[in-house]
C-alpha positions in Angstrom: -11.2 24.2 13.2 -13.5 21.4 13.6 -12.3 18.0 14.3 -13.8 14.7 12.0 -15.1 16.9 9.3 -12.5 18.7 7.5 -10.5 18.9 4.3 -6.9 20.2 4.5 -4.5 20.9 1.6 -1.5 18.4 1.5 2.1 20.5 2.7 4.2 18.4 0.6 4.3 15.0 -1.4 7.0 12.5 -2.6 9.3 13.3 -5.4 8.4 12.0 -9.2 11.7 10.7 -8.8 11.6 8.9 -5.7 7.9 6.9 -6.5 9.5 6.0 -9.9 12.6 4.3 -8.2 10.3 2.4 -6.0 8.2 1.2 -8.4 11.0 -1.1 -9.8 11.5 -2.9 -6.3 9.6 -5.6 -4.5 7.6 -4.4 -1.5 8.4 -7.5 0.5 12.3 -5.7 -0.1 11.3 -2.4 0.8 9.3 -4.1 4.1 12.4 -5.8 5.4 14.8 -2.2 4.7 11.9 -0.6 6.9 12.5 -3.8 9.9 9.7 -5.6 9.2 7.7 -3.2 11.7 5.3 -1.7 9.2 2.3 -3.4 6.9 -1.1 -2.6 6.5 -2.5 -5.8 7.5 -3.3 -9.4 5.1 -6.6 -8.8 5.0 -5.9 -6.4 2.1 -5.3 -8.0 -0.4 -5.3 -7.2 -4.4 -8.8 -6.5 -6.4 -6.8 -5.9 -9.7 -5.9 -8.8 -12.1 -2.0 -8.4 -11.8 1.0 -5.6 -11.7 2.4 -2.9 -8.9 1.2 0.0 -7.3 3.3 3.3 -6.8 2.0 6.9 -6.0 1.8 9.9 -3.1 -0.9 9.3 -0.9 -4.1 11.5 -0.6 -5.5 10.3 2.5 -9.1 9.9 3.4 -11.0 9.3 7.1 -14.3 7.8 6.3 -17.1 6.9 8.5 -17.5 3.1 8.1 -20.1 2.4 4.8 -19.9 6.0 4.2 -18.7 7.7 0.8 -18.4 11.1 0.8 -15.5 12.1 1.6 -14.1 9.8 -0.8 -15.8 11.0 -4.2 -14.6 14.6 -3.0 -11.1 13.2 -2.8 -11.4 11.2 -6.3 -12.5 15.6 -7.2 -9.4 16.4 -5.7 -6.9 14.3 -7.4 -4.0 14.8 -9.6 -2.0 12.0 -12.0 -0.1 10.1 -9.3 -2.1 9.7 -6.3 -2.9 6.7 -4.2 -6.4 7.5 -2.7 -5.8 5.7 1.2 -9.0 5.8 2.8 -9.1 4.2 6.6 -13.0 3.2 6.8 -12.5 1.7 9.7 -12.2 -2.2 7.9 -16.3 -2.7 7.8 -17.4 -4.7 5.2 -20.9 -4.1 5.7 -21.3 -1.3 2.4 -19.0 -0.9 -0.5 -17.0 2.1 -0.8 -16.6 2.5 -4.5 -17.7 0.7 -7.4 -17.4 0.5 -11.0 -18.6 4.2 -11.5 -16.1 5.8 -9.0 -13.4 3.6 -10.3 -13.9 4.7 -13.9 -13.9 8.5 -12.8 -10.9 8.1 -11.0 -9.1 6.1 -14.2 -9.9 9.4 -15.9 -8.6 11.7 -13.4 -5.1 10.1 -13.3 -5.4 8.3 -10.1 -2.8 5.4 -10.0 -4.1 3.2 -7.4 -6.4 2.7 -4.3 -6.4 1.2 -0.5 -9.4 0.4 0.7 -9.7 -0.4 4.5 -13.5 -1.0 3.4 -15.3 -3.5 0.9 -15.6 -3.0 -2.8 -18.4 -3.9 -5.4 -18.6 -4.6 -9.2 -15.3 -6.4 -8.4 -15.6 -7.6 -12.0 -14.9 -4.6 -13.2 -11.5 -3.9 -11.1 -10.7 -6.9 -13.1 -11.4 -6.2 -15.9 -9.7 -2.4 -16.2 -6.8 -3.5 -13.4 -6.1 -0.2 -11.9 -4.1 -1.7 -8.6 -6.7 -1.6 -5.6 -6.3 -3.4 -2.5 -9.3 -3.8 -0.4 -10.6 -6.0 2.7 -13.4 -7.1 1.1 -16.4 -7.2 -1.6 -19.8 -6.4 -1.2 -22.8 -5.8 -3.4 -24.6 -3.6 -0.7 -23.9 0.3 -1.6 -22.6 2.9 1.0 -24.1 6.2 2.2 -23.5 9.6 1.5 -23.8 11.7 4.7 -20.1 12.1 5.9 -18.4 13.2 8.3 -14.9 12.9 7.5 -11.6 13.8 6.6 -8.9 14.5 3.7 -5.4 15.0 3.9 -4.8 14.1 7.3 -2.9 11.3 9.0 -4.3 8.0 9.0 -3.8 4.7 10.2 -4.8 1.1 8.6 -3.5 -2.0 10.9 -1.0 0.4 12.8 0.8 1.8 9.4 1.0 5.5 9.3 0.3 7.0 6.5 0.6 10.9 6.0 -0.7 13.0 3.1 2.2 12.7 0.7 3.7 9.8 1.7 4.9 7.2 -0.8 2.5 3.9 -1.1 3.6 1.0 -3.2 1.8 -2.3 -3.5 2.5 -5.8 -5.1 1.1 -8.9 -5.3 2.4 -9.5 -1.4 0.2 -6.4 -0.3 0.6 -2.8 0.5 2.9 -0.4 2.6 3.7 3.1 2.9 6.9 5.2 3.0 7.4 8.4 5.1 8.9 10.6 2.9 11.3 11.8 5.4 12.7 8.5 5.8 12.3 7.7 1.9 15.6 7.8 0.2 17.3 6.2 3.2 14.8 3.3 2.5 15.4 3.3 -1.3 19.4 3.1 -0.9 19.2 0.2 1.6 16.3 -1.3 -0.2 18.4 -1.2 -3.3 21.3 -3.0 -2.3 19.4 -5.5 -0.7 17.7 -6.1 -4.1 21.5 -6.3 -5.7 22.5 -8.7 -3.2 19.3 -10.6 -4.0 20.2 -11.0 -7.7 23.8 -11.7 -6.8 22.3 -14.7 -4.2 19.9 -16.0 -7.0 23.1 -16.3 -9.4 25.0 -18.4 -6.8 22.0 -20.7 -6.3 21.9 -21.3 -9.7 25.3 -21.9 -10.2 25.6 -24.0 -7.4 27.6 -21.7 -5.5 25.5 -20.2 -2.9 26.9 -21.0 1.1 24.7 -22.2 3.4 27.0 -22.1 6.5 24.9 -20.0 8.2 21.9 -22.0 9.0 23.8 -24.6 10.9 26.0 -21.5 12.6 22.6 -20.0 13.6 22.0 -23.3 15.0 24.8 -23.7 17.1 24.6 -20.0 18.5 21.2 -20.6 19.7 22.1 -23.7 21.5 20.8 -26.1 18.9 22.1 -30.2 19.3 23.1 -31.0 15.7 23.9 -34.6 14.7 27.7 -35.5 14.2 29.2 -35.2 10.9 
């Protein structure tokens, strides 16, 4: 089989269960439960106006400034995906613009991350399908390929396999193995609960601070007398 130009059928994908249950919970949440050792990177960042991503990746390997592979994964989609393409982070041509994005709207496609520029950025505005992206550019990409779909990837060290979970906020984007994906969604949970319960305290003026000056002593910190 050859290597770097290839399309592969996904084995498996997330649960419409599981990607609806993380939709309701903030990714900086979900990126803590996971210990804060997974994140695709700040530089991208939202190209939509406002509101969350959740979906089961289809993956895409793209040369940089190169668009093939991706308009035969937009072909290949079904309602729920999260096209991931790793284009390598160049800026230099636009992956996608308003035309691809207004194909993939129809197609069911529920959200995009782009390691790779965008163009007619007025337009991911305007119809706010969540897209993340490193950049903008008005200069259109080539058509030549190689590439690959629906094999692993990596963007800024996350993993992401065909089928995994991806969910994005306003705080950026990260991906969920499914093997490890209720595990995450049970601890990621009750830390949410705990969150609400904190938030109610501080309100009330209830919420104990003890801690800060105890992590202070236990690291050796000289506090001033009481």
């Amino acid at each position: 089989m050859p290597i770097g130009f290839r399309i592969l059928t996904r084995e498996r994908v997330a649960s419409k269960e599981l990607v609806a249950a993380y939709a309701k919970l903030p990714v900086a949440n979900v990126s803590d439960c996971m210990s804060r050792m997974t994140a695709a990177g700040p530089t991208l960042r939202p190209m939509h106006t406002k509101g969350g991503m959740a979906g089961v990746a289809l993956t895409v390997k793209a040369r940089p400034g190169d668009n093939l592979m991706l308009h035969k994964a937009i072909d290949m989609a079904v309602p729920g995906d999260v096209i991931v393409v790793d284009a390598g982070g160049d800026l230099s041509n636009a992956l996608m613009g308003e035309l691809m994005l207004a194909y993939a709207i129809k197609k069911g496609v529920v959200g995009f991350v782009l390691n790779g520029a965008i163009r007619d950025v007025d337009n991911f505005r305007e119809t706010n399908l969540p897209t993340y992206a490193a950049g903008v550019t008005h200069r259109g990409p080539y058509k030549d390929g190689p590439g690959e779909i629906n094999v692993p990837i990596a963007i800024d060290g996350m993993v992401i396999n065909p089928g995994d979970i991806v969910i994005g906020d306003s705080d950026g984007v990260l991906a969920v193995s499914i093997d490890e994906a209720e595990d995450i969604l049970k601890k990621t949970q009750a830390k949410s609960e705990a969150e609400i319960k904190q938030m109610a305290a501080i309100e009330a003026g209830t919420n104990d601070r003890s801690w800060v000056d105890r992590a202070l002593k236990e690291r050796g910190c000289i506090l001033p007398e009481a």
